[in-house]
C-alpha positions, 0 to 999 in steps of 0.5 A, a space after each residue: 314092968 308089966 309087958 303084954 303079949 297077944 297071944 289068942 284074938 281075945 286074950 291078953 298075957 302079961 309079964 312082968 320084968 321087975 327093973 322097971 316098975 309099972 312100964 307097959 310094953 303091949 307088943 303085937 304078934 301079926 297071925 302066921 301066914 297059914 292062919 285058920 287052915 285044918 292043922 294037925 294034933 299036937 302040931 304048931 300052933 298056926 295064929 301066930 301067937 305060938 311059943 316061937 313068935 312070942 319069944 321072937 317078939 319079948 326077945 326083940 323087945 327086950 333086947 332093945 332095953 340096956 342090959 342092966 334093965 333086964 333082969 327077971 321075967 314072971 309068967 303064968 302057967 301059958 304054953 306059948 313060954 315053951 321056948 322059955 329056955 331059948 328066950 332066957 339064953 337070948 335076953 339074959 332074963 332069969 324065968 319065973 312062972 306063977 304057981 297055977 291060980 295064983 293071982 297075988 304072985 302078980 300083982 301089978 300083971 293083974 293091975 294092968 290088966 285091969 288098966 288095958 281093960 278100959 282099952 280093950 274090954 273082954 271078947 276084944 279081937 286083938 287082931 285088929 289093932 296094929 303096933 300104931 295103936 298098940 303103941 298109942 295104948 302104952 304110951 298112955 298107960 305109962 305117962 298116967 301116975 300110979 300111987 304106988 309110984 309115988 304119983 309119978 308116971 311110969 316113963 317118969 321113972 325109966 328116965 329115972 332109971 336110964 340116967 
């Protein structure tokens, strides 16, 4: 299941969480309080979107999935996974990460991003949308079908899962 992370104003970091096929989960990292001030070398990252509140948000997320759901979850190379053991011990997921500049490890990250695209061209600040429009973005992208799910929707089959 591809996730998403806002992790800078214009990017866009995808996970993916195998049990679930193609079900996006866009969360949303509102800026830590000393956003845009002069921070020190090698400091803590201060947009919000560092290692500690990107591992509260997927440990939030997943953590409202039944267990049985949550089995692995595949990253990029992306310093905000520093506290991936943290994360692992938190969720119970099992942590991969792509080997560097190799796309074809995540295939369906790719796909949907190509998806979130249409929603969110390239340059877009993310800052300005909230969990409400987010929401509204993964709720369309996982009731769209997919060939590869055999034109079923993304939420067709978590129900199919969960029951």
């Amino acid at each position: 299941m591809p996730a998403l992370s806002q992790t800078r104003n214009t990017t866009i970091r995808p996970y993916l969480l195998k049990t679930l096929p193609n079900k996006v989960m866009l969360l949303h990292l509102p800026r830590m309080e000393d956003h845009g001030i002069q921070r020190t070398k090698n400091g803590p990252a201060l947009a919000g979107h560092g290692a500690a509140a990107v591992g509260d948000a997927i440990t939030t997320s997943m953590n409202a999935l039944p267990e049985e759901l949550r089995k692995t979850l595949t990253w990029d190379q992306g310093a905000e996974m520093a506290q991936h053991a943290k994360l692992s011990i938190d969720t119970g997921l099992q942590i991969y990460f792509c080997d560097p500049r190799s796309p074809w490890q995540r295939g369906t990250n790719e796909n949907t991003n190509g998806l979130l695209r249409q929603y969110f061209p390239k340059g877009t600040d993310l800052a300005r949308y909230g969990p409400e429009e987010l929401s509204a973005v993964a709720c369309a992208l996982n009731n769209r079908p997919r060939k590869t799910l055999g034109s079923k929707t993304p939420s067709e089959v978590f129900s199919e899962h969960l029951s």
